[in-house]
C-alpha positions in Angstrom: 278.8 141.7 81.0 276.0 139.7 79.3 274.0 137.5 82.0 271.6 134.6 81.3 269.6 135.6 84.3 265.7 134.1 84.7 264.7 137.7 82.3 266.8 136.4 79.3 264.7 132.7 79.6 261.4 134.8 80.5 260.6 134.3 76.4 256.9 134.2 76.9 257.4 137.6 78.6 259.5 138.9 75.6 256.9 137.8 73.2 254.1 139.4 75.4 256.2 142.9 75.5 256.6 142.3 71.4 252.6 142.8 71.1 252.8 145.5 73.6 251.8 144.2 76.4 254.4 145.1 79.5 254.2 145.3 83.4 252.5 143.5 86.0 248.8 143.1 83.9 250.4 142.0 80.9 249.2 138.6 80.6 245.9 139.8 81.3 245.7 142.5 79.0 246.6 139.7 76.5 243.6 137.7 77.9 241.4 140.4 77.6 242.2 141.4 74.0 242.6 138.0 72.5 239.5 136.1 74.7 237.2 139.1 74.9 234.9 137.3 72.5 235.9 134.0 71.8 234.5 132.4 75.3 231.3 134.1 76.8 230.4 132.7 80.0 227.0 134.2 80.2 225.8 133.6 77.1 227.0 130.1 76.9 225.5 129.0 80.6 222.4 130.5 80.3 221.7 128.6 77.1 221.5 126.0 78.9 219.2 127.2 81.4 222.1 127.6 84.3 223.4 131.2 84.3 226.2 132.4 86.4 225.0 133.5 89.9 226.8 137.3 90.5 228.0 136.3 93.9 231.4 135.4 94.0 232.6 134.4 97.6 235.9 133.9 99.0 234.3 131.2 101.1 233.7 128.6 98.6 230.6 127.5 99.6 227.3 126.9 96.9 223.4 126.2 98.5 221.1 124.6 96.6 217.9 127.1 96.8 214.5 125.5 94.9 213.4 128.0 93.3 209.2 128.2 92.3 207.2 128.4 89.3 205.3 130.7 90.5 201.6 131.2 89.4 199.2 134.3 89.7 198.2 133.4 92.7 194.6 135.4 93.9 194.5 138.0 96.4 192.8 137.5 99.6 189.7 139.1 100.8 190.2 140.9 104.0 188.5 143.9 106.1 189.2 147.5 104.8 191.3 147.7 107.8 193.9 144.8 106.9 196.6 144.3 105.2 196.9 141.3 102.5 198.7 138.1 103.5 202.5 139.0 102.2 203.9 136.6 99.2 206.5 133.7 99.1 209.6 135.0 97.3 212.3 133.0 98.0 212.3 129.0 97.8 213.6 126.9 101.0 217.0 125.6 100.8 217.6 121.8 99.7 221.2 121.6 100.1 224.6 123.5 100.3 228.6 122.2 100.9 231.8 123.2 99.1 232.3 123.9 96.5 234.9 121.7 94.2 237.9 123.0 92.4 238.8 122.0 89.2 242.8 122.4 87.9 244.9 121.8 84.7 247.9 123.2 83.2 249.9 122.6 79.8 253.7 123.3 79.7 254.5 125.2 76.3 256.2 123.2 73.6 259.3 122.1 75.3 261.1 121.0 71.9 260.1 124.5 70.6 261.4 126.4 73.6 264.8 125.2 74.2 265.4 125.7 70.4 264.4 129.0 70.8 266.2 129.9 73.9 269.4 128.1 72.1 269.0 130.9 69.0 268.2 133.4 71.9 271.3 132.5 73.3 273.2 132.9 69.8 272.1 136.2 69.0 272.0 137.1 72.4 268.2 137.7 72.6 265.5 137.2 70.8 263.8 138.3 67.4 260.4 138.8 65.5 260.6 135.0 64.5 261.1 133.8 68.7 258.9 136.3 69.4 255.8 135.1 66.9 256.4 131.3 67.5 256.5 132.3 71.8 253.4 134.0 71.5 251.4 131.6 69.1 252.3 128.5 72.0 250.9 131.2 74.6 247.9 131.7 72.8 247.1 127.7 72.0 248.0 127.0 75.7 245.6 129.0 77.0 242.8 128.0 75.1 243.1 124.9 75.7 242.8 125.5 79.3 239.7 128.0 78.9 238.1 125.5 76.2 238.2 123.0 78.8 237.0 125.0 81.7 234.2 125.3 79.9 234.1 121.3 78.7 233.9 120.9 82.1 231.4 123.1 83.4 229.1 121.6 80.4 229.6 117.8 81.4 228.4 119.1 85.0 225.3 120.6 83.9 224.7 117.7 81.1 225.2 114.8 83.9 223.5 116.5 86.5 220.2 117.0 84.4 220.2 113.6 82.6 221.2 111.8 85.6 218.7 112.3 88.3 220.3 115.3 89.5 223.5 113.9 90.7 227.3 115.0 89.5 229.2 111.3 89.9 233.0 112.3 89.1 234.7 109.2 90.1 238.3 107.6 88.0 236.4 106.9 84.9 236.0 110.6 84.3 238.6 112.2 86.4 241.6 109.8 86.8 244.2 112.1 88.3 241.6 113.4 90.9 239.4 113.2 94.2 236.1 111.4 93.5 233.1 113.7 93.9 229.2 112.4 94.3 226.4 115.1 94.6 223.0 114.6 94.7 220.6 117.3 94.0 217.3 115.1 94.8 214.9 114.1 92.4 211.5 112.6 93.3 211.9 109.3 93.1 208.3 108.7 91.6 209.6 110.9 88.7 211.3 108.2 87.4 210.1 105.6 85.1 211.2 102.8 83.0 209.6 102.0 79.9 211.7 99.6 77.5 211.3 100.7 73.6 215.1 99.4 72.2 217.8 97.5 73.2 221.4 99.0 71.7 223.7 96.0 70.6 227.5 96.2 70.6 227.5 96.7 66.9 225.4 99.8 67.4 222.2 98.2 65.9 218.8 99.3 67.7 216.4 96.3 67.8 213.0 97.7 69.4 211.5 96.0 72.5 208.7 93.3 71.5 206.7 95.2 73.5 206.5 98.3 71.7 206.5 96.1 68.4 203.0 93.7 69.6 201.2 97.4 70.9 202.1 96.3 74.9 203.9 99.3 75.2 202.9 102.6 73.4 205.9 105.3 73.4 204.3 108.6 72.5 201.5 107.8 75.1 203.8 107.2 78.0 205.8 110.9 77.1 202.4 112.8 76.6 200.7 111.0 79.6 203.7 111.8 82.0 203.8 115.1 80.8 200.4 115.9 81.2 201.0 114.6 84.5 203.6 116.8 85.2 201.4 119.6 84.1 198.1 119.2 85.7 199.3 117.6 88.8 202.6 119.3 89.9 202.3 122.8 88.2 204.5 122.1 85.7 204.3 125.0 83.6 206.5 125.2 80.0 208.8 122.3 79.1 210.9 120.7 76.9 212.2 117.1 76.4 216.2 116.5 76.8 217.8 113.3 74.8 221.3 112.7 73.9 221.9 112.5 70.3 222.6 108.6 70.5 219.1 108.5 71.8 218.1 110.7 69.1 219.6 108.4 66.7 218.0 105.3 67.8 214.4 106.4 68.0 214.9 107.3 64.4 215.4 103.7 63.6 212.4 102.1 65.8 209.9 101.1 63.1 207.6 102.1 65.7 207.4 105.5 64.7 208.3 105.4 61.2 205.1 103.4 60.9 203.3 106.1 63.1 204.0 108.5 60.8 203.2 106.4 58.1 199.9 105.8 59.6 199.1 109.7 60.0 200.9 111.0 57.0 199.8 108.6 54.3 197.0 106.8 55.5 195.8 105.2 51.9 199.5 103.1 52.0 199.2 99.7 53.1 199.9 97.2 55.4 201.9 95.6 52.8 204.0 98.7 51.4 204.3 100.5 54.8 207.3 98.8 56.0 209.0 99.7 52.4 207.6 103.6 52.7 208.8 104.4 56.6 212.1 103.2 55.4 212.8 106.5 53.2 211.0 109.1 55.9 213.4 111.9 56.6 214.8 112.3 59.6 214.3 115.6 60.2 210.5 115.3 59.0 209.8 112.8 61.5 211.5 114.1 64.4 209.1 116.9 63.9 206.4 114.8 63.9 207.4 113.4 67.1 207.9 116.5 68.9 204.3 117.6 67.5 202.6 115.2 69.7 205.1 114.9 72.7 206.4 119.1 72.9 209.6 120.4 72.0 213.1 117.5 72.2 216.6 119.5 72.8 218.9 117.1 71.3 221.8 117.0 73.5 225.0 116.6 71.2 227.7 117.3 73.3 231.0 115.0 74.1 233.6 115.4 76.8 237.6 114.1 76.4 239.3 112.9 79.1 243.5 112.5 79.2 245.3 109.9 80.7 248.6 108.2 80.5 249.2 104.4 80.2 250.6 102.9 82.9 252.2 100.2 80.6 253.1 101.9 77.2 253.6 105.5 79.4 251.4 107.4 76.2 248.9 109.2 76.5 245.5 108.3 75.9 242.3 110.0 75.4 238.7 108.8 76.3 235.6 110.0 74.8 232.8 110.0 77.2 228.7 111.2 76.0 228.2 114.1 78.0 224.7 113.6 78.7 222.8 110.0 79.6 222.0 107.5 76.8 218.6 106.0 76.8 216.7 108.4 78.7 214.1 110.8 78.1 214.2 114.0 80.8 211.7 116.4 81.0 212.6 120.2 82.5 210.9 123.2 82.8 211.9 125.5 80.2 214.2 128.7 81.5 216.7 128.9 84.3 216.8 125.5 86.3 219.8 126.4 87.8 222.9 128.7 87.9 226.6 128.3 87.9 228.2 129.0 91.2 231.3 130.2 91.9 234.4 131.2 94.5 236.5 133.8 94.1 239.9 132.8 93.3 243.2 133.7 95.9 246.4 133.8 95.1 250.0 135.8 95.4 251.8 137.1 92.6 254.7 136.4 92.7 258.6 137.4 90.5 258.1 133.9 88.9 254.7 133.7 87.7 252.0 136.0 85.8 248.6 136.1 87.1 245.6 136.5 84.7 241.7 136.5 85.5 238.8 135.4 82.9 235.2 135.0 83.3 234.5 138.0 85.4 236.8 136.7 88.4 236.0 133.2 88.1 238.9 131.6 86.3 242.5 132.0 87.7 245.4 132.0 85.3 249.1 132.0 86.0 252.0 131.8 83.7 254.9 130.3 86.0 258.4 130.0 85.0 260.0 127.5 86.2 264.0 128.4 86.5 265.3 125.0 87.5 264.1 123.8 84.4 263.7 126.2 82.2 260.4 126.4 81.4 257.3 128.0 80.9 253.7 126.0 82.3 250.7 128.1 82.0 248.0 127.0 84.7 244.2 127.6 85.1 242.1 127.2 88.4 238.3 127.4 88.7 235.8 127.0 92.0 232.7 126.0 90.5 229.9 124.3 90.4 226.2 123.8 88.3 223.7 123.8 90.9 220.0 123.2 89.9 217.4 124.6 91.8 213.7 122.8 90.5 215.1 119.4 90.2 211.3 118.8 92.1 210.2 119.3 88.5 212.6 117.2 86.7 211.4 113.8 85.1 212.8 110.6 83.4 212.1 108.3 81.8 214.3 105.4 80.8 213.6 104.1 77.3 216.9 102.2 76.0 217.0 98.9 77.7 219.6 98.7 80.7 219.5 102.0 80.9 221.0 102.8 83.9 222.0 106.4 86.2 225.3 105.6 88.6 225.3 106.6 91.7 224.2 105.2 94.9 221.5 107.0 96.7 221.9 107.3 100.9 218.3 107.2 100.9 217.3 104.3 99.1 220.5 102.3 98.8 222.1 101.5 95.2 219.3 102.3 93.1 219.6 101.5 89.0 216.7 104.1 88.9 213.8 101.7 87.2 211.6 102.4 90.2 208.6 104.0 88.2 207.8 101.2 85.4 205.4 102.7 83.6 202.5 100.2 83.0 200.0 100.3 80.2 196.3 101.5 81.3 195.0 97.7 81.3 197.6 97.2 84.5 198.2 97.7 88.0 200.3 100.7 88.4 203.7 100.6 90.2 204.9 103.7 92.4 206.0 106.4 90.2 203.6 105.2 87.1 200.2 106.8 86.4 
């Protein structure tokens, strides 16, 4: 007797057993071979300074440890007898809680599979043509689940770095889940405001009058508060982060087309400068910036965020800048953090597949669902970026109305401008030089 039975719909497992892959670790060996390469955790994270920690807990907890920049310290001079003073190796803990899980799932190409299980059903099973389509809507599915795992994991580290330390997921940026506010701690007098441009709605950059009548004098206040940095809190090698709409808009400040003018072609004139910064290159004078102010990672990344309409019930998708607009941050150079993780649980059960990825830290399951008929892949992660020497992270806001959200439990709602950095002729505010 031929049955339909939950095997004859199981067409992603037919199309898995096609490639070879059969038993209880087929859809991971599938993972394995097809994702070895094409996502790399480790080398991805620690790019950006935040590696994955090794430790992964069933208790999902993550602490916040500041870590040092350690200098060569001296020895200290003691009797023959006595043994030296024992050095600091680990930091002191800032901060620890759960850790918060992140979930999505896609549900393969329903059009495509009920066609497919209608031919299956004609030639009582199914063929190389079911099988290629079956496995080619496994394939996308999954990564478009891993590709936004790591989306994800990105946007933390970007928003945590360019905004004061803090991870704000709230409805804007997660609308079908539980609003999340961390803060890391920054020093508040490592913030300063310093107004160069105002962005208008029709994305022209008009620069500050006060940079433009010498009031306020850009590449002084980024060298000054780095030196600062340096020579006063140990800050050893650094970089500069900006977002590339940042990047964009200092490239249009005549301010430092007119800098490099100055240094580059001196013998121009007053009259034909205006005419001569307007053809710079854009790569030529970024690197004349960064000459005089360190190394500037531009910061081009973008995150997308789904929704549905509530009124025309399609969906809709929201781009959102992954790191702050407007603000300069300065970081030490290396690990400033690490990616922390819990260790997945779950049951395997006769209606679902179970793969790992990442070493552990992503969960996979391919359910079927038999009251419906069909096939949802799903991906969990426990994770979180967690710096560890935010006391050596600085901003400064540069685009006027630059803002950080969050509200601080320590200070109230804060908008972040507290250090307004003041030129030398002034009175300085806390937070300024």
């Amino acid at each position: 007797m031929f049955t339909r039975d939950s095997k004859f719909y199981d067409l992603v497992g037919k199309g898995l057993a096609s490639l070879g892959y059969t038993g209880n670790e087929a859809l991971q060996a599938f993972v394995n071979d097809f994702f070895k390469e094409k996502y790399d955790a480790e080398k991805t994270f620690s790019e950006v300074g935040f590696p994955l920690n090794p430790d992964l807990p069933f208790r999902p907890t993550y602490e916040q440890i500041e870590a040092t920049i350690r200098p060569y310290t001296m020895a200290a001079y003691v009797d023959i007898d006595s043994d030296g003073p024992s050095k600091s190796t680990d930091g002191m803990s800032l901060k620890s809680g759960g850790l918060p899980t992140f979930k999505h799932e896609v549900t393969l190409d329903r059009k495509i599979l009920r066609e497919k299980m209608m031919l299956a059903e004609a030639l009582r099973g199914t063929n190389s043509e079911i099988n290629s389509v079956i496995v080619k809507l496994l394939f996308k599915g999954l990564d478009d689940l891993l590709g936004g795992n790591y989306n994800t994991m990105l946007y933390q580290r970007h928003q945590v770095v360019s905004n004061l330390g803090r991870l704000v997921i709230d409805a804007k940026n997660n609308p079908y889940g539980l609003p999340i506010e961390l803060d890391f701690g920054v020093d508040v007098t490592h913030i300063y405001k310093s107004d160069w441009y105002a962005v208008g709605s029709d994305g022209t950059v008009t620069e500050d009058s006060g940079v433009t009548n010498g009031d306020v004098v850009p590449l002084k206040v980024l060298r000054d508060i780095k030196r600062k940095a340096e020579t006063l809190d140990g800050l050893g090698a650094c970089h500069w982060e900006v977002s590339k709409n940042t990047y964009e808009a200092i490239l249009q400040m005549p301010y430092f087309r007119n800098m490099y003018v100055l240094a580059a072609r001196p013998d121009i004139n007053a009259e034909n400068r205006a005419a001569y910064a307007s053809i710079i290159d854009d790569e030529a004078l970024w690197n004349f910036i960064q000459q005089r102010i360190g190394r500037v990672v531009v910061v081009d990344a973008v995150a997308t965020v789904e929704r549905i309409n509530p009124t025309t019930h399609k969906t809709m998708f929201t781009t959102l800048n992954s790191f702050k607009d407007g603000v300069f941050v300065l970081v030490p150079d290396g690990e400033i953090g690490d990616v922390q993780c819990g260790r997945p649980v779950y049951m395997e059960t006769p209606g679902s597949r179970v793969a790992l990825y990442d070493g552990g830290r992503t969960l996979i399951r391919q359910v079927f669902n038999d009251e419906n008929m069909i096939q949802t892949i799903k991906s969990e992660v426990t994770g979180l970026c967690v710096p560890n020497k935010t006391r050596w992270f600085y901003y400064v806001c540069v685009g006027t109305g630059a803002t950080v959200t969050g509200t601080s439990s320590s200070a109230g709602a804060m908008s972040y401008l507290v250090g307004d950095y003041i030129s030398d002729a002034g009175s300085k505010a806390q937070g300024s030089l």
